[in-house]
Backbone as XML, in Angstrom:
<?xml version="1.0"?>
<chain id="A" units="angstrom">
  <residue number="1" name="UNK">
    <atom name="N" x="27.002" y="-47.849" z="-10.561"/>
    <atom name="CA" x="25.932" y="-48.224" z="-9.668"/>
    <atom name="C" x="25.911" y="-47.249" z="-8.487"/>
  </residue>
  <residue number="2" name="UNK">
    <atom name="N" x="24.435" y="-46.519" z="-8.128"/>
    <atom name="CA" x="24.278" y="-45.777" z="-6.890"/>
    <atom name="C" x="23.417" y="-46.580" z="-6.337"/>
  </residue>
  <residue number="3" name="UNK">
    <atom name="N" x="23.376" y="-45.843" z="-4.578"/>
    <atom name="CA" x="22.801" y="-46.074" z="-3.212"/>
    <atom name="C" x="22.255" y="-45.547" z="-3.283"/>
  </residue>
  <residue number="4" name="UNK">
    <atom name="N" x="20.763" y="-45.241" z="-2.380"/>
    <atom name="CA" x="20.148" y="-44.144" z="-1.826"/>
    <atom name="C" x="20.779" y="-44.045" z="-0.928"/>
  </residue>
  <residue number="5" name="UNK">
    <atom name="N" x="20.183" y="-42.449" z="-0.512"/>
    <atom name="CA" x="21.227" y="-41.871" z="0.704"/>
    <atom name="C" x="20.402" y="-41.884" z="2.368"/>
  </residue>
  <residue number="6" name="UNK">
    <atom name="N" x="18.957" y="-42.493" z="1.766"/>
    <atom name="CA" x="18.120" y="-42.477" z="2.976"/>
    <atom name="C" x="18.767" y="-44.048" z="3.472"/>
  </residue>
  <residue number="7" name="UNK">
    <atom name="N" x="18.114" y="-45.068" z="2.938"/>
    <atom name="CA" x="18.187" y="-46.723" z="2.985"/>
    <atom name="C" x="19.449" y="-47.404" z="2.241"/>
  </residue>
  <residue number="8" name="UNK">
    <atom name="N" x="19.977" y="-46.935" z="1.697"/>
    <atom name="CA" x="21.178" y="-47.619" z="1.050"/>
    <atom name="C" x="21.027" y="-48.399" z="0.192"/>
  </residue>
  <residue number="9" name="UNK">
    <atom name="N" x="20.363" y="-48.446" z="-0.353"/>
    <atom name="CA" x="19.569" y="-49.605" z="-1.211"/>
    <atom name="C" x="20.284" y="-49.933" z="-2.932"/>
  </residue>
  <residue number="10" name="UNK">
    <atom name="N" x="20.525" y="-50.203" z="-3.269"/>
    <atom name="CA" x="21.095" y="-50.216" z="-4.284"/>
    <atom name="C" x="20.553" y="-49.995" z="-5.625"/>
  </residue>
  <residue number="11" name="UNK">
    <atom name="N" x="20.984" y="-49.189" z="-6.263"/>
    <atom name="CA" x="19.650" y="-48.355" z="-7.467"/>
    <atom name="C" x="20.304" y="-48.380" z="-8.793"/>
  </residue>
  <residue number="12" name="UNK">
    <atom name="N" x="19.414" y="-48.558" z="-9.774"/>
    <atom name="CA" x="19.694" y="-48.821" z="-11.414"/>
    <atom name="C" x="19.665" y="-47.299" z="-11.858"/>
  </residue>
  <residue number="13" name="UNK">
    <atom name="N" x="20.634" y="-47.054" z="-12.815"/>
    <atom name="CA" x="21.173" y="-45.984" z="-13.011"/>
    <atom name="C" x="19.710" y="-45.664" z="-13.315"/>
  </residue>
  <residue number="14" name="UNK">
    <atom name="N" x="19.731" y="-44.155" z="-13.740"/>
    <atom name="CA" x="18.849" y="-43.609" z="-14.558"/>
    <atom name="C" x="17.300" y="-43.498" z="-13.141"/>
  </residue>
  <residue number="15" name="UNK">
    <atom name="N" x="17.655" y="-43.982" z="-12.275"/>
    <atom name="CA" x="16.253" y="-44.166" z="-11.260"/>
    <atom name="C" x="16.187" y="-42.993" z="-10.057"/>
  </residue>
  <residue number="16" name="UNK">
    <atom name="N" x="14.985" y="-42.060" z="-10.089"/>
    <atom name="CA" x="15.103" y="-41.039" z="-9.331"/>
    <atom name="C" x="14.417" y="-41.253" z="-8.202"/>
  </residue>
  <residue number="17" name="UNK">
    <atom name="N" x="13.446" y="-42.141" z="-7.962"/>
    <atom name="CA" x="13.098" y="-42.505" z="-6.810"/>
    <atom name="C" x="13.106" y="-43.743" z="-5.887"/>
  </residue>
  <residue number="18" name="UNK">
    <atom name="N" x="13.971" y="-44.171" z="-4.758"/>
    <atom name="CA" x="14.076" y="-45.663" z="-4.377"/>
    <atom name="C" x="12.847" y="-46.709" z="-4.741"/>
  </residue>
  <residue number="19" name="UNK">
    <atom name="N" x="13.123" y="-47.402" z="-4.784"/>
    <atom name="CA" x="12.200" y="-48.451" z="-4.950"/>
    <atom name="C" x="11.584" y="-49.143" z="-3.378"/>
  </residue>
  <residue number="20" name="UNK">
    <atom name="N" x="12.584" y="-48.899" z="-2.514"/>
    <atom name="CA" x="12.464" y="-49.691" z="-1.491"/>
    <atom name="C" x="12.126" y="-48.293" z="-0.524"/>
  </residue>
  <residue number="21" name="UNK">
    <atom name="N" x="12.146" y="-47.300" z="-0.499"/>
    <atom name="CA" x="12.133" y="-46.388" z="0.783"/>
    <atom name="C" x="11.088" y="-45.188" z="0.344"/>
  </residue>
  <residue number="22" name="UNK">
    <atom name="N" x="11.179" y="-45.017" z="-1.319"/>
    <atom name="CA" x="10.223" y="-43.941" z="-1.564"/>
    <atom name="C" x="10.933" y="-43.070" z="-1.836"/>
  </residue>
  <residue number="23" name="UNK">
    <atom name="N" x="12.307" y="-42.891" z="-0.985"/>
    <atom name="CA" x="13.153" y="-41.364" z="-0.928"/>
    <atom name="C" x="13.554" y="-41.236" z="-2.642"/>
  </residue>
  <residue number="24" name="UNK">
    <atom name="N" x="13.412" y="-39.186" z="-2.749"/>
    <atom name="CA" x="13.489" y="-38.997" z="-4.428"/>
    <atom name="C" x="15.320" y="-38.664" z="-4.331"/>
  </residue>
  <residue number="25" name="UNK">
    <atom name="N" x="15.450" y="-39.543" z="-5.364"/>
    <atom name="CA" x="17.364" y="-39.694" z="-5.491"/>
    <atom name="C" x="17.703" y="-38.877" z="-6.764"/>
  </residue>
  <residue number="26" name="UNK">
    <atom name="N" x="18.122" y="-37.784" z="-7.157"/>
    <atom name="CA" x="18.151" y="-37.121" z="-8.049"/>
    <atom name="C" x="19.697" y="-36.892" z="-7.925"/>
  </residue>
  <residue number="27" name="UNK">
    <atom name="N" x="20.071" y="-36.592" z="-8.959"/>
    <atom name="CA" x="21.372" y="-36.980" z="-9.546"/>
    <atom name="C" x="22.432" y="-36.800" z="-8.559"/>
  </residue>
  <residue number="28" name="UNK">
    <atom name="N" x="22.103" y="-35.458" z="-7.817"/>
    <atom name="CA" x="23.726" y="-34.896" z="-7.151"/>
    <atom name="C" x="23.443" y="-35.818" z="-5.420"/>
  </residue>
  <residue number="29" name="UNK">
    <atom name="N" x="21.998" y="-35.991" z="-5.003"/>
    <atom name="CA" x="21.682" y="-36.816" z="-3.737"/>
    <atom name="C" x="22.056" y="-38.413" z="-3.810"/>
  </residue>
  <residue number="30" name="UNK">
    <atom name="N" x="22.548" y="-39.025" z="-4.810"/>
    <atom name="CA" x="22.843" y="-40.351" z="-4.937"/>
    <atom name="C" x="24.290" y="-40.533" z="-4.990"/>
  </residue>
  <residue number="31" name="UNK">
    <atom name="N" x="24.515" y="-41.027" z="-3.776"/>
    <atom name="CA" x="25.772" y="-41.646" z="-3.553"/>
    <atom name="C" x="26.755" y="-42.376" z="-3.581"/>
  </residue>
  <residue number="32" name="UNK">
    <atom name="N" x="27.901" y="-42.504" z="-3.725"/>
    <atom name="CA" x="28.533" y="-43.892" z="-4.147"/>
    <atom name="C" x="28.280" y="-44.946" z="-3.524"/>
  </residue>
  <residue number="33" name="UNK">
    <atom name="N" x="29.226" y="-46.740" z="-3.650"/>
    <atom name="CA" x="28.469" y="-47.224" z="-1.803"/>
    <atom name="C" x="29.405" y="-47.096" z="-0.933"/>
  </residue>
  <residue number="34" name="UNK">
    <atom name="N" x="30.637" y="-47.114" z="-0.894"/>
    <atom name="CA" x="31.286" y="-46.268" z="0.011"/>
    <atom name="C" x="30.644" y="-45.460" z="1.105"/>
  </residue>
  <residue number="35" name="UNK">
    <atom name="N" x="30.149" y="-44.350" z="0.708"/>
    <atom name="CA" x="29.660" y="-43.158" z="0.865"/>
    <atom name="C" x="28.388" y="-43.972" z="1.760"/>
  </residue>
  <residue number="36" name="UNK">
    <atom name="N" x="27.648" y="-44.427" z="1.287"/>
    <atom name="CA" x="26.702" y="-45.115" z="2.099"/>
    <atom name="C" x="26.985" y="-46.047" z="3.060"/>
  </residue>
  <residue number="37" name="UNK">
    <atom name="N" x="27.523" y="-46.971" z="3.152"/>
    <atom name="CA" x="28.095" y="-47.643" z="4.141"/>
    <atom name="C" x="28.558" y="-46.911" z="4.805"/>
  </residue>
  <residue number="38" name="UNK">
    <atom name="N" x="29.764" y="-45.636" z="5.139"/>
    <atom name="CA" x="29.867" y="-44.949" z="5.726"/>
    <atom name="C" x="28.915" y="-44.151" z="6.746"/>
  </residue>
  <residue number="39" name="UNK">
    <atom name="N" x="28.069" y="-43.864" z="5.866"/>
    <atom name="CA" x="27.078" y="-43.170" z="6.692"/>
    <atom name="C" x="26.103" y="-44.049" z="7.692"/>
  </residue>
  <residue number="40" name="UNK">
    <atom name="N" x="25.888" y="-45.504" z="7.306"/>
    <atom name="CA" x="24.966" y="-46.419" z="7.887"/>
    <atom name="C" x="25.682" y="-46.470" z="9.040"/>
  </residue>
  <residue number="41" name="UNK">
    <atom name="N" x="27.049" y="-46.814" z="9.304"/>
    <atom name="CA" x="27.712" y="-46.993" z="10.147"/>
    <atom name="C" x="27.862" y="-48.742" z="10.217"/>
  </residue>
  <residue number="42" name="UNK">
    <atom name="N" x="27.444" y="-49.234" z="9.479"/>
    <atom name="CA" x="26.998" y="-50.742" z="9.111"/>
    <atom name="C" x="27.236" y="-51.423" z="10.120"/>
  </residue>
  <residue number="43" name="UNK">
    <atom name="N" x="28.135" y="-52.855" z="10.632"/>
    <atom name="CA" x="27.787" y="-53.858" z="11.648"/>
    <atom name="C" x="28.216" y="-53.033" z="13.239"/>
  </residue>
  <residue number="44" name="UNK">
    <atom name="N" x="29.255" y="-52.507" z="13.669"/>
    <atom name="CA" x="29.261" y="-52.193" z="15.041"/>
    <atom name="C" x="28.402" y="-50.822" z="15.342"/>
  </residue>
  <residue number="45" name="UNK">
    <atom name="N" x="27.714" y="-50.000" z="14.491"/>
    <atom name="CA" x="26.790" y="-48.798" z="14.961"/>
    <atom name="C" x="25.337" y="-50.220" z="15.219"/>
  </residue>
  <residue number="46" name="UNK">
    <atom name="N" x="25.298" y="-51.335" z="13.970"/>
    <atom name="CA" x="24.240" y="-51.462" z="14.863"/>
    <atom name="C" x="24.278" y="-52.750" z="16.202"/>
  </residue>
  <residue number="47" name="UNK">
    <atom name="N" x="25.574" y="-52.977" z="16.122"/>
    <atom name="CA" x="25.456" y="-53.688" z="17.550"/>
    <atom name="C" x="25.264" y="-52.856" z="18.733"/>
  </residue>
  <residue number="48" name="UNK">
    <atom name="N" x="26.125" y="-51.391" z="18.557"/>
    <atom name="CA" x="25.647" y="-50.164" z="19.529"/>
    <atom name="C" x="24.308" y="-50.279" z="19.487"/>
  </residue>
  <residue number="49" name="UNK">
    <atom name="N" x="23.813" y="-50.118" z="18.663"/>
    <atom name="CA" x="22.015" y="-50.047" z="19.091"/>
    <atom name="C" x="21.328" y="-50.538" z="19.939"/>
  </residue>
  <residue number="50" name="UNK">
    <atom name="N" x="21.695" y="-52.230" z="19.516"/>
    <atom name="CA" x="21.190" y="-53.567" z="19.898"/>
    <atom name="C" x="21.425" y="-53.539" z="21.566"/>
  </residue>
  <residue number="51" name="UNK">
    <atom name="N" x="22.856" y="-52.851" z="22.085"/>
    <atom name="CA" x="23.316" y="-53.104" z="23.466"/>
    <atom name="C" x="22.113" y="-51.992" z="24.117"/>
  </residue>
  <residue number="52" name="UNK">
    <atom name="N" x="22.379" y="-51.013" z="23.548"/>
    <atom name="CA" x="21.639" y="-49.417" z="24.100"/>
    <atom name="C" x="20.356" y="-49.989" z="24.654"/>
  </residue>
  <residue number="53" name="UNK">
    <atom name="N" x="19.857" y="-50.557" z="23.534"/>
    <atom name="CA" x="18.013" y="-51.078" z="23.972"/>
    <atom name="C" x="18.127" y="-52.240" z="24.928"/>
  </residue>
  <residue number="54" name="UNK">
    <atom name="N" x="18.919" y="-53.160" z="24.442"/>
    <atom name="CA" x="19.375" y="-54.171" z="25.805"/>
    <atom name="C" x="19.044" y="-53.838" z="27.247"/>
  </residue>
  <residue number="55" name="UNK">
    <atom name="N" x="20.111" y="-52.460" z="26.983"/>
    <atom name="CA" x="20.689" y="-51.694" z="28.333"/>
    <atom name="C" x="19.239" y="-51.055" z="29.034"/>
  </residue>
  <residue number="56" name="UNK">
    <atom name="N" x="18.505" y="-50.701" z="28.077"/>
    <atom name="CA" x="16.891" y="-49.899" z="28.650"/>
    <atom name="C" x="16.252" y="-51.167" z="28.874"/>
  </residue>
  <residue number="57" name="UNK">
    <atom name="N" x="15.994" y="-51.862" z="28.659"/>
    <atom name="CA" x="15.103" y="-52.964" z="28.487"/>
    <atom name="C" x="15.913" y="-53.852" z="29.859"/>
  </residue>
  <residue number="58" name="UNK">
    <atom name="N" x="17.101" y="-53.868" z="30.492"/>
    <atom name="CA" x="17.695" y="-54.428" z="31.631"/>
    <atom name="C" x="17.408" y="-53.349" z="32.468"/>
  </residue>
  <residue number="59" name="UNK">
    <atom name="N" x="17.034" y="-52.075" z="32.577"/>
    <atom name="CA" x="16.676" y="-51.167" z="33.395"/>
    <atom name="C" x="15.141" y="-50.870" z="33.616"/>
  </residue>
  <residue number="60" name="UNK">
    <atom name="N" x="14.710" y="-51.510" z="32.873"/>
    <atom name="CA" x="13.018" y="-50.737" z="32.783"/>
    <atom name="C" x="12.047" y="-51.052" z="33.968"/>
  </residue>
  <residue number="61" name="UNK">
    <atom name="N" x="12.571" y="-52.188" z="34.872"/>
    <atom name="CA" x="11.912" y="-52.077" z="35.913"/>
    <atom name="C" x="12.232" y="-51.218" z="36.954"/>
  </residue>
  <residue number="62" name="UNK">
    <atom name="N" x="13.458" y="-50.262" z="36.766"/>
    <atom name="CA" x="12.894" y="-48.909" z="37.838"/>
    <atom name="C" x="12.787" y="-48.185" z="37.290"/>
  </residue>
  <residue number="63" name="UNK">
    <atom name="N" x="12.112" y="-47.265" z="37.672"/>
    <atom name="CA" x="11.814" y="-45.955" z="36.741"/>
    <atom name="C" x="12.560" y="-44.995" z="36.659"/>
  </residue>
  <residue number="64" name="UNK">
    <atom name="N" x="13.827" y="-44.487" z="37.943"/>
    <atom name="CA" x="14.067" y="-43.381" z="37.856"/>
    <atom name="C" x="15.473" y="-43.749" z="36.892"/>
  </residue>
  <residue number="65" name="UNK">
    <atom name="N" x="16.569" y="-45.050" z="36.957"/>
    <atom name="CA" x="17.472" y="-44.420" z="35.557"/>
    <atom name="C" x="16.547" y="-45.093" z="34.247"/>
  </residue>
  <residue number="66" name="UNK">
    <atom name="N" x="15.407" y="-45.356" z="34.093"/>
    <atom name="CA" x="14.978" y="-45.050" z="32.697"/>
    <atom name="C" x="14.483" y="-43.773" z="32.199"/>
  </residue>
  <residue number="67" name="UNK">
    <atom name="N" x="14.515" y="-42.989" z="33.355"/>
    <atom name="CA" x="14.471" y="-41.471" z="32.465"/>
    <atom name="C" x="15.987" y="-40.765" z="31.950"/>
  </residue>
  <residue number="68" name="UNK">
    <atom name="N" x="17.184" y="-41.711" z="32.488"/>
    <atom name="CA" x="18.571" y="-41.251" z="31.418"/>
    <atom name="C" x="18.607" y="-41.952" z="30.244"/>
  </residue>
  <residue number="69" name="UNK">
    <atom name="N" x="17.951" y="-43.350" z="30.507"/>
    <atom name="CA" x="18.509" y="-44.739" z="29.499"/>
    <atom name="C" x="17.883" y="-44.599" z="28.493"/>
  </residue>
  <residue number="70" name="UNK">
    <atom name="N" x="16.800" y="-44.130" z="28.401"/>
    <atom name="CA" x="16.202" y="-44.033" z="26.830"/>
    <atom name="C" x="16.217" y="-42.721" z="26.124"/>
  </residue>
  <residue number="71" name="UNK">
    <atom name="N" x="16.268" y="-41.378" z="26.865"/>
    <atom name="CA" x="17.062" y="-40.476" z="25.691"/>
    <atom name="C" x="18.385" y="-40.776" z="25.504"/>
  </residue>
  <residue number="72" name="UNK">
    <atom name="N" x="19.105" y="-41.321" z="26.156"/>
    <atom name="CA" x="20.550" y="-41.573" z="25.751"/>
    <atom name="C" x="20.788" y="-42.108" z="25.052"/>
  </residue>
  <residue number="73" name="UNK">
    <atom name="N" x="19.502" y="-43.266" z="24.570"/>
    <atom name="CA" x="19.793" y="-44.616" z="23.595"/>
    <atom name="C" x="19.117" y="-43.478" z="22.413"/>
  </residue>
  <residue number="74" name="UNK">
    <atom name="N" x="18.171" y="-42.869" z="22.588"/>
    <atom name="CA" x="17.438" y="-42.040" z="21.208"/>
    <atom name="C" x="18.747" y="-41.397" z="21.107"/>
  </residue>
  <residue number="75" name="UNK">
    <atom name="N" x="19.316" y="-40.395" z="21.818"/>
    <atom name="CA" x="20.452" y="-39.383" z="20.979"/>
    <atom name="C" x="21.226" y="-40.422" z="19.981"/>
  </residue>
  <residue number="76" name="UNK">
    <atom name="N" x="21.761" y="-41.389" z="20.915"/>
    <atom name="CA" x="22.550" y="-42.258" z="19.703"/>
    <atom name="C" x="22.254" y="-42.961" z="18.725"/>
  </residue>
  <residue number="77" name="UNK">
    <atom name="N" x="21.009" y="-43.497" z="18.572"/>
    <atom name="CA" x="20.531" y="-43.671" z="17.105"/>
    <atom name="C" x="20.005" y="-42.437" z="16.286"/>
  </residue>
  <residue number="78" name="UNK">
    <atom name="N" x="20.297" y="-41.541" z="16.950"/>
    <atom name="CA" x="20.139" y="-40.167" z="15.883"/>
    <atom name="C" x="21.443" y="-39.806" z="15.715"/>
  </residue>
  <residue number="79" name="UNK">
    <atom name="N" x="22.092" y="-39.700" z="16.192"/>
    <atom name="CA" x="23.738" y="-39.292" z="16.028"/>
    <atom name="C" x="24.546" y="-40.849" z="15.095"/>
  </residue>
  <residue number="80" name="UNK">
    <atom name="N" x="24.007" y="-42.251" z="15.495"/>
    <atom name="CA" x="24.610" y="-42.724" z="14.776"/>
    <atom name="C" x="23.811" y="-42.817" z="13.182"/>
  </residue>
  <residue number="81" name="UNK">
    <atom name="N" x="22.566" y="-42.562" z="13.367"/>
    <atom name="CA" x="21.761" y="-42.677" z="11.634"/>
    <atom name="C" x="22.555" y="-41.297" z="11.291"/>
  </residue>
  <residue number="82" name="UNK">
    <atom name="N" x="22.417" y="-40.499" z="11.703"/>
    <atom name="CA" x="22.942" y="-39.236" z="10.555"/>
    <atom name="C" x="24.545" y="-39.163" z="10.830"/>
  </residue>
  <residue number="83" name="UNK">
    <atom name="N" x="25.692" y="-40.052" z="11.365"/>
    <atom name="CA" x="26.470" y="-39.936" z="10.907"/>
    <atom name="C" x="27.176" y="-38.830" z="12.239"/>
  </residue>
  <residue number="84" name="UNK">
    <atom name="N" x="26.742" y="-38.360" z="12.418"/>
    <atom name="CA" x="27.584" y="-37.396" z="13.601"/>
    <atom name="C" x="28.703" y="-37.535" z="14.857"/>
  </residue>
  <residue number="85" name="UNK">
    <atom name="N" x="29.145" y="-37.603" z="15.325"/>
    <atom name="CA" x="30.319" y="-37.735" z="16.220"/>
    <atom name="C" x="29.495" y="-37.574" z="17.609"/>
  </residue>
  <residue number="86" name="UNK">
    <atom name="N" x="30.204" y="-38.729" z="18.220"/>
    <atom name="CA" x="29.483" y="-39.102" z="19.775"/>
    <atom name="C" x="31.179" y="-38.222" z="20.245"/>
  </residue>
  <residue number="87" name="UNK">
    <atom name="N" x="30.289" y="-37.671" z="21.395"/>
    <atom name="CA" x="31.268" y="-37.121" z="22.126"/>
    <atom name="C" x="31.636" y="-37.978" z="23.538"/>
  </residue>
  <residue number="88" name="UNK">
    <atom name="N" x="33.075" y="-38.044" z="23.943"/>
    <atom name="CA" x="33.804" y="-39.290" z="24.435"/>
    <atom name="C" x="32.902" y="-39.533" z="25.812"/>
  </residue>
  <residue number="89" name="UNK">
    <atom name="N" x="32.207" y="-38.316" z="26.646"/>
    <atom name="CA" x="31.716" y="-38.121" z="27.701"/>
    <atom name="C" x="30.355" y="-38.352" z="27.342"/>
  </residue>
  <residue number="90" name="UNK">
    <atom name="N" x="29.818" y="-38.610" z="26.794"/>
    <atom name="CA" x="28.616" y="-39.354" z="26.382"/>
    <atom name="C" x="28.589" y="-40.995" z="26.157"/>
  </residue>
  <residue number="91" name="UNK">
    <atom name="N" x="29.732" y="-40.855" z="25.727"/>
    <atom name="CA" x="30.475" y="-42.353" z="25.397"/>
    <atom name="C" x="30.397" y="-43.116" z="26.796"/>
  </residue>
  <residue number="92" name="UNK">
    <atom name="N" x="31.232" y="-42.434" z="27.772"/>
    <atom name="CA" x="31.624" y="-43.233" z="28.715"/>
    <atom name="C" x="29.905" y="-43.132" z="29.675"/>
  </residue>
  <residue number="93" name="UNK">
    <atom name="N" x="29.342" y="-42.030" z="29.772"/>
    <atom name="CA" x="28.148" y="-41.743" z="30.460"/>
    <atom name="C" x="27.092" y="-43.116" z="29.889"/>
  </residue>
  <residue number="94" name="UNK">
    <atom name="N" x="27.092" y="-43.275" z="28.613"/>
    <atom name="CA" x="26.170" y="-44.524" z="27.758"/>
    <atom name="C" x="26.889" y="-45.708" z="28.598"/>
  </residue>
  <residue number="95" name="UNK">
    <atom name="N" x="27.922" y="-45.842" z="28.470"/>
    <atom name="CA" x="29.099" y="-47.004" z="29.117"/>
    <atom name="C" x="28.462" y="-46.923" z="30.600"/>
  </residue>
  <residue number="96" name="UNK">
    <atom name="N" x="28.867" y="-46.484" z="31.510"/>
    <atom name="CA" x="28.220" y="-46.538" z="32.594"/>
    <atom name="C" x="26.800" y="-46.584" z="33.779"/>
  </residue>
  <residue number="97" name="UNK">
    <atom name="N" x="25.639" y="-45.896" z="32.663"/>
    <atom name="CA" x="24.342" y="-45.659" z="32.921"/>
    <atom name="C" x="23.095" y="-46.335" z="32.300"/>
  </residue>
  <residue number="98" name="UNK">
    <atom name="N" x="23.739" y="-47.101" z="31.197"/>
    <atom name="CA" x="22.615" y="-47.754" z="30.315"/>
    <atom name="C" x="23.480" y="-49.045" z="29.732"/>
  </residue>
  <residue number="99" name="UNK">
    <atom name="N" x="24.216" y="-49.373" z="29.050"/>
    <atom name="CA" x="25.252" y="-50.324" z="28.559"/>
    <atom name="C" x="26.451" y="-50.725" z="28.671"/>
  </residue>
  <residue number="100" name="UNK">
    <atom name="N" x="27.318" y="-51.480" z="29.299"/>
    <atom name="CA" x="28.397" y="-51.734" z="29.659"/>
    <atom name="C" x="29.189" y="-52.144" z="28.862"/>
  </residue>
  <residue number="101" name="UNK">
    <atom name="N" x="28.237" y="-53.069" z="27.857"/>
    <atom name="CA" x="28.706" y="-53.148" z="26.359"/>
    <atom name="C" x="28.931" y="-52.263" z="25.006"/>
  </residue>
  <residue number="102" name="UNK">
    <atom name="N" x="26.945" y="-51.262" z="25.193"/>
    <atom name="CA" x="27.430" y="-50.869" z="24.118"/>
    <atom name="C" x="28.113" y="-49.589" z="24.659"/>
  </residue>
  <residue number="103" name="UNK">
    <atom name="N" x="28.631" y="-49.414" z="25.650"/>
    <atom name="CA" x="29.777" y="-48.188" z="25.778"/>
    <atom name="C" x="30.827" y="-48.680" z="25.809"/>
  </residue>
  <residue number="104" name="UNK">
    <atom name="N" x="31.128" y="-49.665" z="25.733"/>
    <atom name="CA" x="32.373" y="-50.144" z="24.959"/>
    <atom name="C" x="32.686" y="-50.137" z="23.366"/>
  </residue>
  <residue number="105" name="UNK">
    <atom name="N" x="31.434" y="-50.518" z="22.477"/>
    <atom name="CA" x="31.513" y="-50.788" z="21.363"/>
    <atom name="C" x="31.325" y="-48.971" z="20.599"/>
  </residue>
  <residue number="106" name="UNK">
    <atom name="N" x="31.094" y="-47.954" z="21.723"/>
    <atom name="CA" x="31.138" y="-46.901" z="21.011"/>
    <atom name="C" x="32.189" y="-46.585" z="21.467"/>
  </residue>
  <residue number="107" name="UNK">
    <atom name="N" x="32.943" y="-46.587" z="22.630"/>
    <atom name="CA" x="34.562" y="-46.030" z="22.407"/>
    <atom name="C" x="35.182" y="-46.396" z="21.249"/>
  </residue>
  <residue number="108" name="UNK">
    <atom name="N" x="34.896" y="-47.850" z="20.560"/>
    <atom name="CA" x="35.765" y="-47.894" z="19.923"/>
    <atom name="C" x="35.489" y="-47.483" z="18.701"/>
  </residue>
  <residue number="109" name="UNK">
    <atom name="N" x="34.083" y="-47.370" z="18.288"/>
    <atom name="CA" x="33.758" y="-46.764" z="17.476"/>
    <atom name="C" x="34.037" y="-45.043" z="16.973"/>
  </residue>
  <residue number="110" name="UNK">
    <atom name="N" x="34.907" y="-45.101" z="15.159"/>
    <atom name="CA" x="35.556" y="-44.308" z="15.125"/>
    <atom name="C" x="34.474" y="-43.308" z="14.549"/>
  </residue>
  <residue number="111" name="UNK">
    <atom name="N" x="34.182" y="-41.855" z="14.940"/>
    <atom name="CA" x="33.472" y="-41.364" z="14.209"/>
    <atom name="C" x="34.062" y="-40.337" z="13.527"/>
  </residue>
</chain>
């Protein structure tokens, strides 16, 4: 049994295009689920999320730190969808400027 590597979705052998996302899964792009779960970052990448937007959405009535709080929350749902490594000073900067939580839940988060 493979994943897609876009949605994770779980796919019947022999199937080159998801059913659920569209993305074309051709033999060597289909992943184990390991491999996918890994990459989703599954329950604490998305409680990071959940805090990040929290964290903008508890700031949005002033304007000037919502011009840190929401690229900071975009870098990290791009760094956590594709899997990439948060660097510790981003970590603590998210921790201090936008989420108190979810810069906690990304220290501990191993990337």
């Amino acid at each position: 049994m493979h994943f897609c590597t876009k949605c994770g979705k779980e796919l019947e052998d022999g199937v080159s295009v998801c059913p659920n996302c569209g993305n074309v899964c051709e033999a060597e792009t289909v992943q184990p689920a390991a491999a996918a779960v890994k990459k989703s970052g599954g329950g604490l990448a998305t409680a990071i999320k959940v805090f990040m937007v929290l964290g903008c959405l508890s700031v949005a009535w002033s304007i000037i730190p919502l011009i840190w709080a929401i690229p900071m929350t975009v870098v990290t749902f791009r760094k956590l969808n594709n899997g990439e490594p948060i660097g510790v000073g981003f970590k603590i900067c998210s921790l201090l400027f936008v989420s108190l939580i979810g810069g906690i839940l990304m220290l501990c988060h191993n990337d």
